[in-house]
N, C-alpha and C positions, 0 to 999 in steps of 0.2 A: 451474653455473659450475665444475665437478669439483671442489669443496669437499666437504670430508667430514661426515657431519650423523650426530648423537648418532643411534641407533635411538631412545630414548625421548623425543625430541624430536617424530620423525617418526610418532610411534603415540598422542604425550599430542593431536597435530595432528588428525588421523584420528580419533582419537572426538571429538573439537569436532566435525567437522562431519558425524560419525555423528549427534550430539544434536542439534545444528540440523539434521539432513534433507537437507543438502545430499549426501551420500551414503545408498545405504539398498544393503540385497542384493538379488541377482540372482534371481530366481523361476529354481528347479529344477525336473527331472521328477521326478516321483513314482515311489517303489520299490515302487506296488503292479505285481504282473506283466499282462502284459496277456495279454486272454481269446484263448484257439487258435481260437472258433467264429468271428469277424469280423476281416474283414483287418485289420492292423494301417494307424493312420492315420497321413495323408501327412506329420501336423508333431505332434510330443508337446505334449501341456498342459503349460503351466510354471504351478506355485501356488509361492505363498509365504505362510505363517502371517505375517500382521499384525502379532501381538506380536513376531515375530523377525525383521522389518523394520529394526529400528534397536539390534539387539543384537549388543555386539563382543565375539566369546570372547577370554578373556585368552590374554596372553601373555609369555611372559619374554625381551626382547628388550633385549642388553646389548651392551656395545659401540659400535664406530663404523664408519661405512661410506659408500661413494659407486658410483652408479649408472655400470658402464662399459658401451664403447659396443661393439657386437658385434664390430665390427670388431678390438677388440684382444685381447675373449675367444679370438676364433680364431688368432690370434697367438699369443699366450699359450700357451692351452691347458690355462692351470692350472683356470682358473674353473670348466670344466666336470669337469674330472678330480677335482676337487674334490665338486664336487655327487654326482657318483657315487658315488664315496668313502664322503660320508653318507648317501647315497638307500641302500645296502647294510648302513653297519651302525644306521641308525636302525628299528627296526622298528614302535615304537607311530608310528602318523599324527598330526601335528602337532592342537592342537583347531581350526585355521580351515580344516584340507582339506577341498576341496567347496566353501568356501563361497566364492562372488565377488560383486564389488561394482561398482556403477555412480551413475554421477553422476544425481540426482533435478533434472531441467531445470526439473519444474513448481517446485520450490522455490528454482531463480532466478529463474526468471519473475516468483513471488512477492514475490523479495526484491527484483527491479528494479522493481517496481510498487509496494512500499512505499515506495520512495529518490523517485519519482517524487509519490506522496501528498506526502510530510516537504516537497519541494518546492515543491509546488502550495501548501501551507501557509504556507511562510518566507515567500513571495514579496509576497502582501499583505499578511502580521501581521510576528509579528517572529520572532527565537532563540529566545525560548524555547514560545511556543506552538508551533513545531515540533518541539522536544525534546520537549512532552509528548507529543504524535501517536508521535514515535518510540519512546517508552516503551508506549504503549496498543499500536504494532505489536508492538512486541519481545515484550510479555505475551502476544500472539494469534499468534503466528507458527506456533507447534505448533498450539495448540489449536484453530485453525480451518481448515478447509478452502481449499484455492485458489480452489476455485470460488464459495465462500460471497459473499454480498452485502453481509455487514457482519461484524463481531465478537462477540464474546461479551459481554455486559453485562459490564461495569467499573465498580466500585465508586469514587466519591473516594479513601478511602482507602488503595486496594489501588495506583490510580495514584498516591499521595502516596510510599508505601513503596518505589514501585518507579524511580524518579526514579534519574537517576545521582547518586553520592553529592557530586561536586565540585557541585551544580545548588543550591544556598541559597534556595530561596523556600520562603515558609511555607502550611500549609494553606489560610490565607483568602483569601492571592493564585491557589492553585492554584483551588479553586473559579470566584474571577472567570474566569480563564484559561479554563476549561471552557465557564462562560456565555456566553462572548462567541462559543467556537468554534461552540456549537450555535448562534445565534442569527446563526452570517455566514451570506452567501447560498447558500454552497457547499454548505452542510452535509450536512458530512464529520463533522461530530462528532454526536450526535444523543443527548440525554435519554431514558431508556427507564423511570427507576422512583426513588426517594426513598430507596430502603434503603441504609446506610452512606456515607451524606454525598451519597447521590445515586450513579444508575447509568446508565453511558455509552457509545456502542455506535459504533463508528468504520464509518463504511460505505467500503468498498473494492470496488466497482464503479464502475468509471471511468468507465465509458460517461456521456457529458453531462456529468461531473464535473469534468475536467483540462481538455479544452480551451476551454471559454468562460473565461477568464479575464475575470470583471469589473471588473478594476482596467486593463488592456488596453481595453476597451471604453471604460473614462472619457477615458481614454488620447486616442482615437480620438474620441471627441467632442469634447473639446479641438481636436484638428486638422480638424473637419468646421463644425463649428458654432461656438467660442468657449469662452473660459476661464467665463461667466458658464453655459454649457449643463454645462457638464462640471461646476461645482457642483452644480448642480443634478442632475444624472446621481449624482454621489458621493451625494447625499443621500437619493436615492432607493433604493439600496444599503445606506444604514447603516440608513437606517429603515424599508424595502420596501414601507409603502403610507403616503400623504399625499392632502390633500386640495389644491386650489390656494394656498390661503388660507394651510395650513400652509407650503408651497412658500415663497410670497412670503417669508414672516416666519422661517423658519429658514434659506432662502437669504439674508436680507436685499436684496432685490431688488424695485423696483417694480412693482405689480400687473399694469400693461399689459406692459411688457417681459416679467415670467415669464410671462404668458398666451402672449405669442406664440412666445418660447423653448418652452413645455412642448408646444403646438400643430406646432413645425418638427419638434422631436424623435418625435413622434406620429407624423407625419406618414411620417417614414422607420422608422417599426419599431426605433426604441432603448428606447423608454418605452411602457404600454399603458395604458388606461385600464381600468380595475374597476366596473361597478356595483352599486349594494348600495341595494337598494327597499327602502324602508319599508312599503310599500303595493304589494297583489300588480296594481295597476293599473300599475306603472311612471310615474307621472304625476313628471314632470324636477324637480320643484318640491320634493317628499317624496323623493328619490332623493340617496344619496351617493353621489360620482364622487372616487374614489381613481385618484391615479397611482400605478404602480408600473415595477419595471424587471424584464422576463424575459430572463436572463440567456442562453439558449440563443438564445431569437431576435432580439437583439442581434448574437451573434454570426454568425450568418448571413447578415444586412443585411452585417456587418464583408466576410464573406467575400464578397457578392455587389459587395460596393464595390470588394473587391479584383480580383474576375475583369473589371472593367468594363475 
């Protein structure tokens, strides 16, 4: 906006997002010489030391300034006549010569796939199981790889301390909050160990994750079937396997109607049925027949509804 911005504005900026990653330096060629017995090759290896990845040498940068545009340098004429000026009697080389920087894409990639999880989260729960998602990313954001499939074990506690500080819920709420995430259908939250109030591991592989939405698929059953299917749908969801009998009596709904209800839904691939033999004969009589709901191939009936 040709406003003029503090230098220590524009450097305290630049290491933020040195530390988040969103910038890192440019891999150099190497000052070892190369050998006279083999041609020299058609493109130099660039390395960069890992540790010196995300390290900003200091600098003393005082004053104010605004970025002009070439056009008026060459008008001018001072700008450059200027630089010369110092380029002659500066003799020691500043501490960042050499060194250049670039924007690290896999760590917005990153960061628009976490905005994307906080999302997938808000959408069926509420604010604040989101915000804690968003704190378990914000803890893993360095420490795990883009490519990783989930996070690094997370302690309760460590998630309790790292809350934002305006966020007022207490440990025992935060616990529930955890329970409930590992135990939705998504799960995006996942229980890995007991130690420190319990240890919890966020999986960030999206793939099958974001787009079945199964609150969209009750959605969907509602306008396919009826308000009394799409209970029935939700409840297969909170509680993932039922027997029929269950069905009737926590949907509140007549035996024959849920029969036939759970039967239509079957029928089109919303709902699947489980069986679990008591007896390695399978004989129908010693056998329980749980309904459940598979959320990925729901959604592909959704979509194959849609392409009709």
């Amino acid at each position: 906006d040709g406003k003029s911005m503090d230098y220590a504005d524009v450097s305290s900026t630049f290491v933020r997002l040195v530390d988040t990653h969103f910038v890192q330096r440019c891999p150099l060629v190497p000052d070892t010489p190369q050998s006279p017995e083999g041609p020299p090759p058609p493109a130099p290896t660039l390395v960069i030391n890992e540790k010196d990845m995300y390290v900003v040498p200091r600098l003393n940068l005082l004053g104010k300034g605004k970025r002009q545009r070439s056009c008026e340098e060459e008008e001018e004429g001072e700008p450059k006549a200027k630089k010369q000026k110092q380029e002659g009697e500066g003799s020691e080389p500043p501490p960042d010569d050499g060194i250049y920087w670039q924007v690290n894409m896999e760590r917005f990639h990153q960061h628009f796939r976490d905005q994307a999880i906080v999302t997938a989260v808000a959408n069926p729960m509420d604010q604040t199981s989101s915000e804690i998602v968003r704190t378990m990313l914000r803890m893993s954001e360095v420490t795990t790889s883009s490519g990783a499939p989930h996070t690094q074990p997370l302690s309760s506690n460590e998630i309790f301390r790292s809350l934002p500080a305006g966020y007022n819920i207490g440990k025992q709420v935060l616990d529930q909050y955890l329970t409930l995430l590992a135990d939705d259908p998504l799960e995006f939250v996942g229980k890995s160990g007991e130690s420190g109030g319990g240890m919890y591991t966020l999986s960030i592989l999206l793939e099958g994750k974001i787009t079945p939405n199964p609150h969209f698929g009750a959605s969907s059953t509602l306008f396919l079937f009826g308000s009394r299917c799409a209970r029935i749908f939700r409840l297969l969801l909170r509680k993932r396997h039922l027997e029929q009998k269950q069905v009737e009596d926590f949907a509140m709904i007549p035996a024959k109607e849920a029969k036939d209800m759970l039967y239509k839904m079957l029928s089109q691939n919303f709902v699947s049925l489980q069986e679990i033999p008591k007896t390695p004969d399978h004989a129908p009589s010693r056998t329980f027949y749980l309904y459940t709901v598979n959320v990925l191939s729901s959604a592909r009936m959704l979509l194959h509804h849609c392409y009709k």
